[in-house]
SEMI-484079 format. One record per atom (N, C-alpha, C, CB): z, x, y. Coordinates in steps of 0.2 Angstrom, whole numbers, padded with zeros to 4 digits, always signed. Atoms other than C-alpha are relative to their C-alpha. Glycine has a CB too. Layout:
REM residues N
ZXY/...
***
This chain:
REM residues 84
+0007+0001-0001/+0716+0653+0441/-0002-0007+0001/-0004+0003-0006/+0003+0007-0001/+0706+0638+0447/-0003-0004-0006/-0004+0001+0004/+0003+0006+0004/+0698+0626+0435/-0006+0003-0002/-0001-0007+0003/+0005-0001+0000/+0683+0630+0440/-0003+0007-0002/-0001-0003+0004/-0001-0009+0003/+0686+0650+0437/+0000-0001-0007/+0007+0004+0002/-0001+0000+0009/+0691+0646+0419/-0005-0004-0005/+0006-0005-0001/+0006+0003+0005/+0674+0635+0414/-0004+0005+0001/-0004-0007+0002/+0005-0004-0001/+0663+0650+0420/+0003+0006-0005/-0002+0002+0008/-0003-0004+0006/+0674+0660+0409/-0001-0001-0007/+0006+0000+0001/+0000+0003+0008/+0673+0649+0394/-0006-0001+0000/+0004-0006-0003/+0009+0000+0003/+0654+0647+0396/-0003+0006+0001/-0006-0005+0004/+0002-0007+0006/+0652+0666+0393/+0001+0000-0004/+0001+0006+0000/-0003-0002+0008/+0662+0668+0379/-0005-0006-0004/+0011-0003+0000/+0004+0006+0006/+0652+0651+0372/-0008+0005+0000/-0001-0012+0004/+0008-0003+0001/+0635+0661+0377/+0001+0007-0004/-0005+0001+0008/-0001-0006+0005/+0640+0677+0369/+0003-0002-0008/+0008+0005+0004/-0002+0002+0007/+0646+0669+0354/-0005-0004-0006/+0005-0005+0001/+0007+0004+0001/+0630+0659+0354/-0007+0005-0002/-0001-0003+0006/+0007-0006+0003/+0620+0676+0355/+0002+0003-0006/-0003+0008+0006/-0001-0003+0005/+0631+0683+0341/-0001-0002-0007/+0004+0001+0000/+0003+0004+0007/+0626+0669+0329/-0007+0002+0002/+0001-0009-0002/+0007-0001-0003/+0607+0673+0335/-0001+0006-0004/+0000+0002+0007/+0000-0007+0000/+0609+0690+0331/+0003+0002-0010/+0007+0003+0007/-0001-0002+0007/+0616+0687+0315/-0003-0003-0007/+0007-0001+0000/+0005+0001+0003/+0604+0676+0308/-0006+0004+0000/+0000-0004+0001/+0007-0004+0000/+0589+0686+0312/+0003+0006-0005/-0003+0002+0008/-0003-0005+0004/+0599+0702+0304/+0001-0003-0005/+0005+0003+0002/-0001+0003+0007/+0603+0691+0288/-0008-0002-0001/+0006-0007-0001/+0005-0002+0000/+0585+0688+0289/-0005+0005-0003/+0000-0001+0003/+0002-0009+0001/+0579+0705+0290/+0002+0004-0006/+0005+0005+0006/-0002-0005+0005/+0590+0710+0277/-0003-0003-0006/+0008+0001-0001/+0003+0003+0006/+0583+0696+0264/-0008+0002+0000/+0002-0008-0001/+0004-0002-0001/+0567+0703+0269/-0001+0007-0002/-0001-0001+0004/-0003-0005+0002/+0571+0720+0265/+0001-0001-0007/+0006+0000+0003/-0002+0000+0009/+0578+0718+0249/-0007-0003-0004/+0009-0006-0003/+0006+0005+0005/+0561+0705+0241/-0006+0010+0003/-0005-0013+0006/+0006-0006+0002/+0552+0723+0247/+0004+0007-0003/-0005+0003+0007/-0001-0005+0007/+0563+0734+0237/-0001-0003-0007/+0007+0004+0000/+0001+0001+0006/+0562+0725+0223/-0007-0002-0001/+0003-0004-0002/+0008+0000+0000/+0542+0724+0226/+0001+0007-0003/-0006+0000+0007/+0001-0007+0004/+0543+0743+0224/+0002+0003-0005/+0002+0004+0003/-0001-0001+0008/+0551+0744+0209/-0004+0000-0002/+0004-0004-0004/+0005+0005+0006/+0541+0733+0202/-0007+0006-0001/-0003-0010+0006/+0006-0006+0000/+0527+0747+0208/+0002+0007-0003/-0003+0002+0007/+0000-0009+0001/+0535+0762+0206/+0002+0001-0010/+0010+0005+0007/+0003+0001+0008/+0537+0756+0186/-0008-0001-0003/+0003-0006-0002/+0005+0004+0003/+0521+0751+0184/-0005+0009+0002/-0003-0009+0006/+0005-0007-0003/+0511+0768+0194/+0002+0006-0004/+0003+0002+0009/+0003-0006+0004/+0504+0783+0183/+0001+0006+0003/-0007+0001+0000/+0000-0006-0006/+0502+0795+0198/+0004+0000+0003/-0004+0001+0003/-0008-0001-0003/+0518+0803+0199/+0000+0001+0009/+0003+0008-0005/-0002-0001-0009/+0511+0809+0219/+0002-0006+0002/-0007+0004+0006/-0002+0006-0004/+0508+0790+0222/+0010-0001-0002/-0006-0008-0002/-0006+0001+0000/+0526+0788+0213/+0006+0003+0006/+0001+0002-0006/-0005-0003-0003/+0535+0800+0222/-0001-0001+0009/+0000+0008-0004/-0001+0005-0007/+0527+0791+0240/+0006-0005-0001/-0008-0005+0003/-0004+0007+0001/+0532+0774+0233/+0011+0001+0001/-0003-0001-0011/-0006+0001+0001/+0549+0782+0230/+0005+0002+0006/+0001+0004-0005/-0001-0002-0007/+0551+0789+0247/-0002-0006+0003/-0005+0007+0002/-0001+0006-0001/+0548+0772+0253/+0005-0004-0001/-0003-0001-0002/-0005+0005+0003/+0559+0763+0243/+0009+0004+0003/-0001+0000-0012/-0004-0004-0001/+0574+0776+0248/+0002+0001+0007/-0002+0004-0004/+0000+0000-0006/+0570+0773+0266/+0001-0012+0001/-0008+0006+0004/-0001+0008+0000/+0571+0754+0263/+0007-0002-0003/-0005-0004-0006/-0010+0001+0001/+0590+0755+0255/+0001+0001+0005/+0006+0005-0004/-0004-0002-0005/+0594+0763+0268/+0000-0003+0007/-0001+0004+0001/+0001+0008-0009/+0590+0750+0282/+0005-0006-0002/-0010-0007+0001/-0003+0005+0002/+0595+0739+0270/+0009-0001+0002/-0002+0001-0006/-0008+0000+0000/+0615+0746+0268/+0001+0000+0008/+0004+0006-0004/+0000-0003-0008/+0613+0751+0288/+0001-0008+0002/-0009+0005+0005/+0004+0005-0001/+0607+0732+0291/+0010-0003-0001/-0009-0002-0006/-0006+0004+0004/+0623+0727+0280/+0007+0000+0004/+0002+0004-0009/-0007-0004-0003/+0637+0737+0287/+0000-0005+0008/-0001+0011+0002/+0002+0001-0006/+0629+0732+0306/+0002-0009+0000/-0009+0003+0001/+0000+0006+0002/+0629+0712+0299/+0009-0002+0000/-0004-0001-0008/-0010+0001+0002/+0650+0715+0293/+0003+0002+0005/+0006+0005-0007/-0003+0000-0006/+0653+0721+0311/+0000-0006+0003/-0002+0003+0003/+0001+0010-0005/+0644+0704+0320/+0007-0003-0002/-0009-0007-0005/-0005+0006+0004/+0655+0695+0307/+0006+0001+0003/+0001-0001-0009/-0007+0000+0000/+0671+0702+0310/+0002-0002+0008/+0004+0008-0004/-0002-0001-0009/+0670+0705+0330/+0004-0008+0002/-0009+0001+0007/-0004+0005-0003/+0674+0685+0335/+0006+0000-0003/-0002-0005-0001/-0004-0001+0001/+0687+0686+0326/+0007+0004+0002/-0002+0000-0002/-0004-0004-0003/+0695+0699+0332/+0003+0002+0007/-0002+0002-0002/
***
């Protein structure tokens, strides 16, 4: 291959690499956002009387793990792909 074939090659691989740190800060983001509102909801679903509001609250919180570990898993993929 030419030279000049082989720089347009390496400045994808540098912009895909560039959108995967992108991609992986905002998702490390997301997820520390995530977690400061499940541990808000604790903080409510201890404090709240009314078991119906509890049992929203908890229905909440239970859909918030679960982005959370989704969020997690999705994050240890980003990480490992260059690598690989």
């Amino acid at each position: 291959m030419k030279l000049k074939k082989l720089l347009k090659r390496l400045n994808f691989f540098d912009a895909h690499a560039g959108q995967l740190k992108e991609s992986e800060e905002g998702l490390s983001k997301v997820i520390k956002k995530l977690q400061q509102k499940e541990a808000m909801l604790k903080a409510e679903i201890s404090s709240e009387t009314d078991d119906d509001e509890r049992e929203l609250l908890q229905q909440e919180l239970s859909v918030i793990v679960s982005q959370t570990r989704k969020g997690a898993e999705l994050l240890a993929r980003i990480r490992e792909k260059p690598e690989a």
